[in-house]
N, C-alpha and C positions, 0 to 999 in steps of 0.2 A: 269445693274450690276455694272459698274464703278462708277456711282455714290454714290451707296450702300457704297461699297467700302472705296470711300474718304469719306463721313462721318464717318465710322467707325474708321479710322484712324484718322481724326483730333477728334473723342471725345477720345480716347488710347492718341495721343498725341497733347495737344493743341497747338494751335500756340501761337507765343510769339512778341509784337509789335515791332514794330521798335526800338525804344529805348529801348524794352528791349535785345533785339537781341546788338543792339550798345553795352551795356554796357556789357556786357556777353563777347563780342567779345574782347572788352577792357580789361576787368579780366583776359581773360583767356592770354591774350598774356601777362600781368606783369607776370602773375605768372608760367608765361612756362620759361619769362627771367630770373623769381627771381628763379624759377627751376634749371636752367644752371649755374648758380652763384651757386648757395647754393651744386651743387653736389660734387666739389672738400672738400668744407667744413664740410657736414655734409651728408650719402647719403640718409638715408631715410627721410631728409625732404626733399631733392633735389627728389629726388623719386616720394614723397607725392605731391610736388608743381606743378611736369611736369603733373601727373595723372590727378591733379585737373583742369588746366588750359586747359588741351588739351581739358576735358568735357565741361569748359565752352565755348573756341574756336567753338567746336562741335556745341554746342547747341547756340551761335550765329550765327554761319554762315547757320544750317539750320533751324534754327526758331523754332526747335521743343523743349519742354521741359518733356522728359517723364519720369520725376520723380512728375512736379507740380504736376497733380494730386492727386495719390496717397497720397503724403506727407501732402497737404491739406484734404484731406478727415479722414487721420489717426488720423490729431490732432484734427481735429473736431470729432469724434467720442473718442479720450481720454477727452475733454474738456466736452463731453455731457455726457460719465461716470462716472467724475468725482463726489462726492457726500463732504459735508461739514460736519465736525461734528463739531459744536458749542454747547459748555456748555456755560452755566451761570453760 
């Protein structure tokens, strides 16, 4: 049953390689800094910035990405219903 389990889980959310974890991890820590900076000056970027970084901190440090999916499947399916109208 646990093994069920963690497949089910790693296809909901896949893992993300090492470098992509690194750089993730990286992202997220500028823009938690540029966060902290920016909130005396402006709050809802300073806001916007902590929000975003902390996701990608998140999502470096546990590997997981559970938005890729999703996000890839949705623009593949706007890109396959997309249709041309070409006149001449």
């Amino acid at each position: 049953m646990g093994n069920f389990t963690n497949i089910i889980n790693e296809q909901a959310h896949p893992r993300l390689s090492k470098t992509e974890q690194l750089i993730a991890a990286m992202a997220g820590f500028i823009l938690i800094a540029a966060g902290v900076r920016n909130l005396r000056k402006d709050n809802q970027r300073g806001y916007a910035e902590l929000l975003c970084g902390a996701y990608l901190l998140f999502k470096g440090a546990s590997g997981h990405a559970p938005f890729r999916k999703e996000t890839l499947q949705s623009v593949a399916n706007e890109t396959a219903d997309a249709t041309l109208d070409i006149t001449v």
